[in-house]
PDB file as gemmi writes it, atoms N, CA and C in Angstrom:
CRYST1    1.000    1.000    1.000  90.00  90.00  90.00 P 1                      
ATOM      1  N   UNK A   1     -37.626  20.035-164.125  1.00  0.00           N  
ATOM      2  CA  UNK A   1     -36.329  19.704-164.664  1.00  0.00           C  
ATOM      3  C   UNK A   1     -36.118  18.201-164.523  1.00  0.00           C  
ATOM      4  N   UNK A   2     -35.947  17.711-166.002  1.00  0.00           N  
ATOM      5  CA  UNK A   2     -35.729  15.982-165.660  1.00  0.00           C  
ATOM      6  C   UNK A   2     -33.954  15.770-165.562  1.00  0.00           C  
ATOM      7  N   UNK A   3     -33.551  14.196-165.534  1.00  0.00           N  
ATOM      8  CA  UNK A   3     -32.181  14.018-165.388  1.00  0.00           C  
ATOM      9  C   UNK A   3     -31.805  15.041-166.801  1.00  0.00           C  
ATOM     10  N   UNK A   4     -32.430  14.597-167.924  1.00  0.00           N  
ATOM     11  CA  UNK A   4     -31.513  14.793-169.239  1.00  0.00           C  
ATOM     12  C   UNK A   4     -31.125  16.097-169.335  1.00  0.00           C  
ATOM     13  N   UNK A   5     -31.912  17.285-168.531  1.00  0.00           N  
ATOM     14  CA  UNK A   5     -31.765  18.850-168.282  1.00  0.00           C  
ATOM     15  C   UNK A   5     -30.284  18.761-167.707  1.00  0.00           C  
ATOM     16  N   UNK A   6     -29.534  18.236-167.008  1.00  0.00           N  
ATOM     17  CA  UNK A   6     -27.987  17.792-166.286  1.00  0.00           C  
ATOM     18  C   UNK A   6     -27.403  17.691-167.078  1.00  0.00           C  
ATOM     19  N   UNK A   7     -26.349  19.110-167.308  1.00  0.00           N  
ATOM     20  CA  UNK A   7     -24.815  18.821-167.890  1.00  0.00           C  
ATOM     21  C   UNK A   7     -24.174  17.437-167.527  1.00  0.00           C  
ATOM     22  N   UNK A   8     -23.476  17.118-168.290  1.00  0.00           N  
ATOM     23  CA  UNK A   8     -22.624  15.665-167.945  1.00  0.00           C  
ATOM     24  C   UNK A   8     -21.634  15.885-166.839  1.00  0.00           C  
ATOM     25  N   UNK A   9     -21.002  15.200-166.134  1.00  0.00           N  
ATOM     26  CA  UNK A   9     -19.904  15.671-165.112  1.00  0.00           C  
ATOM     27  C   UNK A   9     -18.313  16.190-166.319  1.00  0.00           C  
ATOM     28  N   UNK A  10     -18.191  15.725-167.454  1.00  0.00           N  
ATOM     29  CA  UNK A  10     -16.961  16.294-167.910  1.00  0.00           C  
ATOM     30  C   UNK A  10     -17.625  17.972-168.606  1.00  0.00           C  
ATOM     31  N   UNK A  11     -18.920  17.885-168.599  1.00  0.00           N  
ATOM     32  CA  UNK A  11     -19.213  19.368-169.111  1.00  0.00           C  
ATOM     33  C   UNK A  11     -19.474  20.005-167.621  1.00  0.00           C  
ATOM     34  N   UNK A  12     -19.560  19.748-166.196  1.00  0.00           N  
ATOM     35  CA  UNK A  12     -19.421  20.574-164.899  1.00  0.00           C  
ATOM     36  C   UNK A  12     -17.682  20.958-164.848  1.00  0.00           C  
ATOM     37  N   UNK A  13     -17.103  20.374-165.876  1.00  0.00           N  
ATOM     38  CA  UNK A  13     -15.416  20.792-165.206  1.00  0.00           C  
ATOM     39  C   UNK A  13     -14.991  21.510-166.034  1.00  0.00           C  
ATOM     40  N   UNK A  14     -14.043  22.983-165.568  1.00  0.00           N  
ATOM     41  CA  UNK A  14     -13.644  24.066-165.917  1.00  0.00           C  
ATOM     42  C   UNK A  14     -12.420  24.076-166.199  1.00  0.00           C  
ATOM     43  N   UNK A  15     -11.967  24.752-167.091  1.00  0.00           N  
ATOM     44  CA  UNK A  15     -10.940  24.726-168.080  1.00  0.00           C  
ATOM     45  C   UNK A  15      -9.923  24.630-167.049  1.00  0.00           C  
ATOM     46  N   UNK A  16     -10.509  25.759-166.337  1.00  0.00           N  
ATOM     47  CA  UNK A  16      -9.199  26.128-165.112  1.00  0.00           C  
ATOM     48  C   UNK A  16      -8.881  24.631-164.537  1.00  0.00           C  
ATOM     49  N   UNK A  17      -9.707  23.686-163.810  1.00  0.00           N  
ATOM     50  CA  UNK A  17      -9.715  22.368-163.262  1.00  0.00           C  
ATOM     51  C   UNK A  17      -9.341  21.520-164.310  1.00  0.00           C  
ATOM     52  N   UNK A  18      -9.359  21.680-165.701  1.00  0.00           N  
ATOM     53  CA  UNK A  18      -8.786  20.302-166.508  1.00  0.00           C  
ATOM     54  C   UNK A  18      -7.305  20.930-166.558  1.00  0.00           C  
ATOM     55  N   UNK A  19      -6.708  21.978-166.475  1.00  0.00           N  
ATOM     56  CA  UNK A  19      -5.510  22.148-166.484  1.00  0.00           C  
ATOM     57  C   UNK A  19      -4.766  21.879-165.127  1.00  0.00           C  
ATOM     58  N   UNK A  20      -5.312  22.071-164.003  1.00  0.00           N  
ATOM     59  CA  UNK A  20      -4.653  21.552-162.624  1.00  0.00           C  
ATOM     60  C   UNK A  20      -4.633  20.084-162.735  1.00  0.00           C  
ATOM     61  N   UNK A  21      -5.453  19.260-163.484  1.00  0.00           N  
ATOM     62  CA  UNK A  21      -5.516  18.080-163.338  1.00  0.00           C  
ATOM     63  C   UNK A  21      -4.768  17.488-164.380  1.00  0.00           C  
ATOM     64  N   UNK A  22      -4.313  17.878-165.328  1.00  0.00           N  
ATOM     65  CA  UNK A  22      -3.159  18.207-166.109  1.00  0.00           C  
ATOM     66  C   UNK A  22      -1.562  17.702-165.738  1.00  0.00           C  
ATOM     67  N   UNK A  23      -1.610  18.946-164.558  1.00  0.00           N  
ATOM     68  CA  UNK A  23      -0.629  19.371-163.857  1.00  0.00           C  
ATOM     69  C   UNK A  23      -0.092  18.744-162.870  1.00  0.00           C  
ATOM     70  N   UNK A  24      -1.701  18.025-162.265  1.00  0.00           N  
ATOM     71  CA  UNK A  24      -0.896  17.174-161.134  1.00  0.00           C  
ATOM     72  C   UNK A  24      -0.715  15.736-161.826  1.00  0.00           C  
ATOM     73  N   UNK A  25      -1.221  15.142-163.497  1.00  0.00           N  
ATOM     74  CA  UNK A  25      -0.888  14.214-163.934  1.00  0.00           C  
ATOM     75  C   UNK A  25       0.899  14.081-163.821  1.00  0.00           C  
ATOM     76  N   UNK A  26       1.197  15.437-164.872  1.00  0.00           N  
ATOM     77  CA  UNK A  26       2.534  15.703-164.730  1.00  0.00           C  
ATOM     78  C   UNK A  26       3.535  15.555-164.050  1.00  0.00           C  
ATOM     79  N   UNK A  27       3.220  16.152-162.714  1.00  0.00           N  
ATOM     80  CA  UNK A  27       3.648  16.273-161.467  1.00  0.00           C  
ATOM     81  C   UNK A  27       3.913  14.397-160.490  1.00  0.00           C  
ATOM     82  N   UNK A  28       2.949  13.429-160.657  1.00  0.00           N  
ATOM     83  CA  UNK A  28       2.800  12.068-160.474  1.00  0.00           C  
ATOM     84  C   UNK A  28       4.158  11.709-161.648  1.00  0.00           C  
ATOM     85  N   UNK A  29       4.119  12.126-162.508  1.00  0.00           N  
ATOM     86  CA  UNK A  29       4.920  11.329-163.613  1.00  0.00           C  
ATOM     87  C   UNK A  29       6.243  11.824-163.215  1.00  0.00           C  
ATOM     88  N   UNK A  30       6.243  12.959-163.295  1.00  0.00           N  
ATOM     89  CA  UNK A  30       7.806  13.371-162.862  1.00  0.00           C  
ATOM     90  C   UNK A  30       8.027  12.960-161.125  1.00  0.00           C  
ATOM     91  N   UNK A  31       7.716  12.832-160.469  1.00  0.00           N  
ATOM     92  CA  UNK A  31       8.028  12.010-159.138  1.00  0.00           C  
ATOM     93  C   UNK A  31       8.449  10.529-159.505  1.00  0.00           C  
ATOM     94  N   UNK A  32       7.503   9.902-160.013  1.00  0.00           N  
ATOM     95  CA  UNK A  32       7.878   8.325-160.696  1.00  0.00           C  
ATOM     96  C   UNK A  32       9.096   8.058-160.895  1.00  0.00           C  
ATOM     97  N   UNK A  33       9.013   9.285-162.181  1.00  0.00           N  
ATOM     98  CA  UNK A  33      10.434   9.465-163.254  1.00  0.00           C  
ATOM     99  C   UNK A  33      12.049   9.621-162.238  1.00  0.00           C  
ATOM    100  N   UNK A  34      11.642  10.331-161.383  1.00  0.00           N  
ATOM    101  CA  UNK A  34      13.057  10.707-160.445  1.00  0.00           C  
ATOM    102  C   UNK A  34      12.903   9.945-158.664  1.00  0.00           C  
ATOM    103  N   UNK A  35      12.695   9.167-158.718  1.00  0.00           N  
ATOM    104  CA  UNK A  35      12.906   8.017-157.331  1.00  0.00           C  
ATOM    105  C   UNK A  35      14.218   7.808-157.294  1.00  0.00           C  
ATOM    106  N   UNK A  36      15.317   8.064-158.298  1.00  0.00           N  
ATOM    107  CA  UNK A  36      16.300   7.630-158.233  1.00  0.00           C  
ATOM    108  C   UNK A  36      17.017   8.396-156.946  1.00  0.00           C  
ATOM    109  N   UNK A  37      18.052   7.869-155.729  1.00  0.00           N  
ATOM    110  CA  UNK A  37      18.648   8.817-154.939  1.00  0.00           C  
ATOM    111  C   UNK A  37      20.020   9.704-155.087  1.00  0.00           C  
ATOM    112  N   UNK A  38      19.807  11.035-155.090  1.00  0.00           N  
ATOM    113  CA  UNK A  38      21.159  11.577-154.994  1.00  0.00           C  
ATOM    114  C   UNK A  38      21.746  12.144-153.963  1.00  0.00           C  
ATOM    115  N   UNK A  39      23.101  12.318-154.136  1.00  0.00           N  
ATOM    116  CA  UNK A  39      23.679  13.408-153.013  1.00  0.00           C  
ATOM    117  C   UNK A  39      24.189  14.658-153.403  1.00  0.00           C  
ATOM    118  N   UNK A  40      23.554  15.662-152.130  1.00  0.00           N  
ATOM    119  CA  UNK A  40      23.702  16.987-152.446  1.00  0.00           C  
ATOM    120  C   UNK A  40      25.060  17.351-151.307  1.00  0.00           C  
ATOM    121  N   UNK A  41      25.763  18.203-151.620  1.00  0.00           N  
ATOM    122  CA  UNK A  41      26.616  18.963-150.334  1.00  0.00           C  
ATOM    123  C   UNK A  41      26.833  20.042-150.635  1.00  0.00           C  
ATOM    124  N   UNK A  42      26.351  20.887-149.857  1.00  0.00           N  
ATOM    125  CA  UNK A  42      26.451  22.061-149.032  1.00  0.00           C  
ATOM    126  C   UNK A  42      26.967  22.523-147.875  1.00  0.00           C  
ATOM    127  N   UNK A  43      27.943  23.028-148.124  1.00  0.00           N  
ATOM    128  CA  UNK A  43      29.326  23.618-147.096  1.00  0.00           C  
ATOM    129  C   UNK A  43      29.436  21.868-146.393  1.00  0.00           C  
ATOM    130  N   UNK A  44      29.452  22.151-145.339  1.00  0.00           N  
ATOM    131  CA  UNK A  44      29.802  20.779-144.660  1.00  0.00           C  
ATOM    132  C   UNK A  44      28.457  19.454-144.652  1.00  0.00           C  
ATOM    133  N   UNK A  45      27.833  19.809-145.037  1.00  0.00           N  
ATOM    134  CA  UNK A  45      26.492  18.912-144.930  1.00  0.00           C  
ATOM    135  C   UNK A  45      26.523  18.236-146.033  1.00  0.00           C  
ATOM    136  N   UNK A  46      25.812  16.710-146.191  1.00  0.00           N  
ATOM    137  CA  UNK A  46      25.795  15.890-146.982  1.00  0.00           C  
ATOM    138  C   UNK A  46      24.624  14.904-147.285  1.00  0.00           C  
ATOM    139  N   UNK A  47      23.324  15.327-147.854  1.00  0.00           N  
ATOM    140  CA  UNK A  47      22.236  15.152-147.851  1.00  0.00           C  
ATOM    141  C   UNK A  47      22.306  13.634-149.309  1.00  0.00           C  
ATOM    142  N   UNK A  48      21.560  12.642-148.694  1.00  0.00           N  
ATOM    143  CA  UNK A  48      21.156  12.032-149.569  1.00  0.00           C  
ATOM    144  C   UNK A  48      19.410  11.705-149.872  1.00  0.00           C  
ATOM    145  N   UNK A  49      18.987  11.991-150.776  1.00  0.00           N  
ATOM    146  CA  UNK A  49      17.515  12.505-151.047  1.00  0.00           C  
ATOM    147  C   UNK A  49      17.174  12.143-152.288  1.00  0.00           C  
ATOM    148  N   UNK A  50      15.639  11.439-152.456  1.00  0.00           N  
ATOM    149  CA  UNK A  50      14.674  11.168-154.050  1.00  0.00           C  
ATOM    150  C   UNK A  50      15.267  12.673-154.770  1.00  0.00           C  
ATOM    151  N   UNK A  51      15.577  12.946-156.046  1.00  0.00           N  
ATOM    152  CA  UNK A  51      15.332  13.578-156.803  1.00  0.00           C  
ATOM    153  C   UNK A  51      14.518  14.848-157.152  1.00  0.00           C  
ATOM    154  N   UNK A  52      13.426  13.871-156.598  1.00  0.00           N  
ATOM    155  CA  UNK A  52      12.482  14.902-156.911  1.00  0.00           C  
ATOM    156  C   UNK A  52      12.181  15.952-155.439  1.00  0.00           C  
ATOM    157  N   UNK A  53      12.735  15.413-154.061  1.00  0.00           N  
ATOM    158  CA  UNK A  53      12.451  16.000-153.485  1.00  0.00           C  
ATOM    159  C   UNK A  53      13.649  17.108-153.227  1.00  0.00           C  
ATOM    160  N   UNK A  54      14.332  16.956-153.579  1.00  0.00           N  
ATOM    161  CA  UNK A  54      15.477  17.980-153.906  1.00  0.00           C  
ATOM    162  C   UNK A  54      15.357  19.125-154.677  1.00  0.00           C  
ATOM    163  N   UNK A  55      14.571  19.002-155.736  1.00  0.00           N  
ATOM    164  CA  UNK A  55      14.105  20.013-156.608  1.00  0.00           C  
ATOM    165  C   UNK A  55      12.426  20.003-156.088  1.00  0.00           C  
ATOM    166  N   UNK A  56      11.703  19.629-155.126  1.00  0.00           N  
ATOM    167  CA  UNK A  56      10.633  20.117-154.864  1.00  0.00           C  
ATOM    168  C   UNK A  56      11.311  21.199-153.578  1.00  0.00           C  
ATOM    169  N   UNK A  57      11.933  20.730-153.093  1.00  0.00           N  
ATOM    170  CA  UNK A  57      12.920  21.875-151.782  1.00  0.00           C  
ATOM    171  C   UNK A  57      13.379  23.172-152.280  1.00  0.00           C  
ATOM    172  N   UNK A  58      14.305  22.885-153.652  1.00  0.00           N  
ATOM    173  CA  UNK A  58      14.707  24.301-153.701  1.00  0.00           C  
ATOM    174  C   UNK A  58      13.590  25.026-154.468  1.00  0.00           C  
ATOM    175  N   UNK A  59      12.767  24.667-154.394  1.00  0.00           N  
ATOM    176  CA  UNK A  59      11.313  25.177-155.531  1.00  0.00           C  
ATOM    177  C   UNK A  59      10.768  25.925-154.804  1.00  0.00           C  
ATOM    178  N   UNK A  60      10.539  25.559-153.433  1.00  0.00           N  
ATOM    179  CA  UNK A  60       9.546  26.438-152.551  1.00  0.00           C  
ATOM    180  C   UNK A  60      10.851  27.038-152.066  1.00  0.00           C  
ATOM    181  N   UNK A  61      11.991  27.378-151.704  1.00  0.00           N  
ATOM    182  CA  UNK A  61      12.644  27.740-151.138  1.00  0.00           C  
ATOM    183  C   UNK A  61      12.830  29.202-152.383  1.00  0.00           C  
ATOM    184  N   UNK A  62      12.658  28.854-153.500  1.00  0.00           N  
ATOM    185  CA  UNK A  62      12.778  30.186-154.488  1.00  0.00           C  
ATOM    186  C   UNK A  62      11.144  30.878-154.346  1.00  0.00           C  
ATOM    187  N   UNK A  63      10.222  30.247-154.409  1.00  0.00           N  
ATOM    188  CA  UNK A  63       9.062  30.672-154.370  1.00  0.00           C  
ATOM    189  C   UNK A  63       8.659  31.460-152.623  1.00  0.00           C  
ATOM    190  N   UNK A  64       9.370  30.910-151.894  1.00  0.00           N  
ATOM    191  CA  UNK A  64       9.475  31.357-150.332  1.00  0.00           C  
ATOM    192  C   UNK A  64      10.308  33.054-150.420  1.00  0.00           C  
ATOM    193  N   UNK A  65      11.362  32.952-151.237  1.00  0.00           N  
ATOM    194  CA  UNK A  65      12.319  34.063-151.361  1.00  0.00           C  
ATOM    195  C   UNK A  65      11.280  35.368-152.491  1.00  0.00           C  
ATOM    196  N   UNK A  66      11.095  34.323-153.444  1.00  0.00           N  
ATOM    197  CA  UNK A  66      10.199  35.213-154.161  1.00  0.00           C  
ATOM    198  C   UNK A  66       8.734  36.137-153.625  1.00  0.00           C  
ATOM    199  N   UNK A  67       8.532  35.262-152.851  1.00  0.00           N  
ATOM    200  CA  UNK A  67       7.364  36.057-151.993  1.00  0.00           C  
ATOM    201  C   UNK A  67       7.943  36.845-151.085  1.00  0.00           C  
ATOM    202  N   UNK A  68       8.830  37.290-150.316  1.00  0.00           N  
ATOM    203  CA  UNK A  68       9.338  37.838-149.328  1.00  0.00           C  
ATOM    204  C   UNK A  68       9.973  39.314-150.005  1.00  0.00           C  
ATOM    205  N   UNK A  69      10.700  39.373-150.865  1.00  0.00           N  
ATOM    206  CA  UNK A  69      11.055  40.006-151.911  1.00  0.00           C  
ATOM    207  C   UNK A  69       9.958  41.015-152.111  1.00  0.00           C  
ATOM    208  N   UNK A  70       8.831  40.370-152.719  1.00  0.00           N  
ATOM    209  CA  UNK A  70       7.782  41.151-153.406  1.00  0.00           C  
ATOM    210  C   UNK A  70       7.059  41.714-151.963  1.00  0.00           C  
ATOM    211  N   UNK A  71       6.889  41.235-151.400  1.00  0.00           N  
ATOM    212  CA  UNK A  71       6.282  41.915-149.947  1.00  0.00           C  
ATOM    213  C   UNK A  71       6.746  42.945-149.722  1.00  0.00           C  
ATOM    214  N   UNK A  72       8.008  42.942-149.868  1.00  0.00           N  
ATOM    215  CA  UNK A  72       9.152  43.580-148.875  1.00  0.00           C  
ATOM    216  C   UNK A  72       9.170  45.306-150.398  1.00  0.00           C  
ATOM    217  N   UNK A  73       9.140  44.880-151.189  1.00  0.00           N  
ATOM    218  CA  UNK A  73       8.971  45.609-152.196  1.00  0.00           C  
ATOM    219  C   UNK A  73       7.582  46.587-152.840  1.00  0.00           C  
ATOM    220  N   UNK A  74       6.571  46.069-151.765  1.00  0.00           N  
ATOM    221  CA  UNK A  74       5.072  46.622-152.456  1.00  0.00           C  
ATOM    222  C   UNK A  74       5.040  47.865-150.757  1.00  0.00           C  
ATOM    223  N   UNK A  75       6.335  47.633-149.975  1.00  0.00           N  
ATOM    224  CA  UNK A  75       6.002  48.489-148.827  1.00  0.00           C  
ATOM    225  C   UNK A  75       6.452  50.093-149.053  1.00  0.00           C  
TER     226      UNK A  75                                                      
END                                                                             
């Protein structure tokens, strides 16, 4: 087997991997996009926080609920 027998490195990468890489392009851009700071309040609390980490919080906090749910549901 010589070199030229070697797929190229963009023909070793899988559909599945050009779409995560996609995703985390996305993901870089929308962080960029929202640096701006806001404030959240909840009952007495008064959070000031990037944008994006505000909606990366309640993201896993639905995905945290969502998994617990389905657990709690396959018993």
């Amino acid at each position: 087997m010589n070199k030229s027998d070697k797929p190229s490195l963009l023909a070793r990468i899988s559909p599945t991997q050009w779409v995560a890489l996609g995703l985390s392009i996305l993901v870089i851009v929308f962080v960029l996009e929202n640096r701006s700071k806001v404030s959240v309040e909840f009952l007495l609390i008064s959070i000031r926080s990037p944008m994006w980490l505000i909606l990366l919080t309640m993201f896993l906090m639905g995905l945290v609920t969502g998994v617990l749910i389905t657990r709690r549901a396959r018993k």
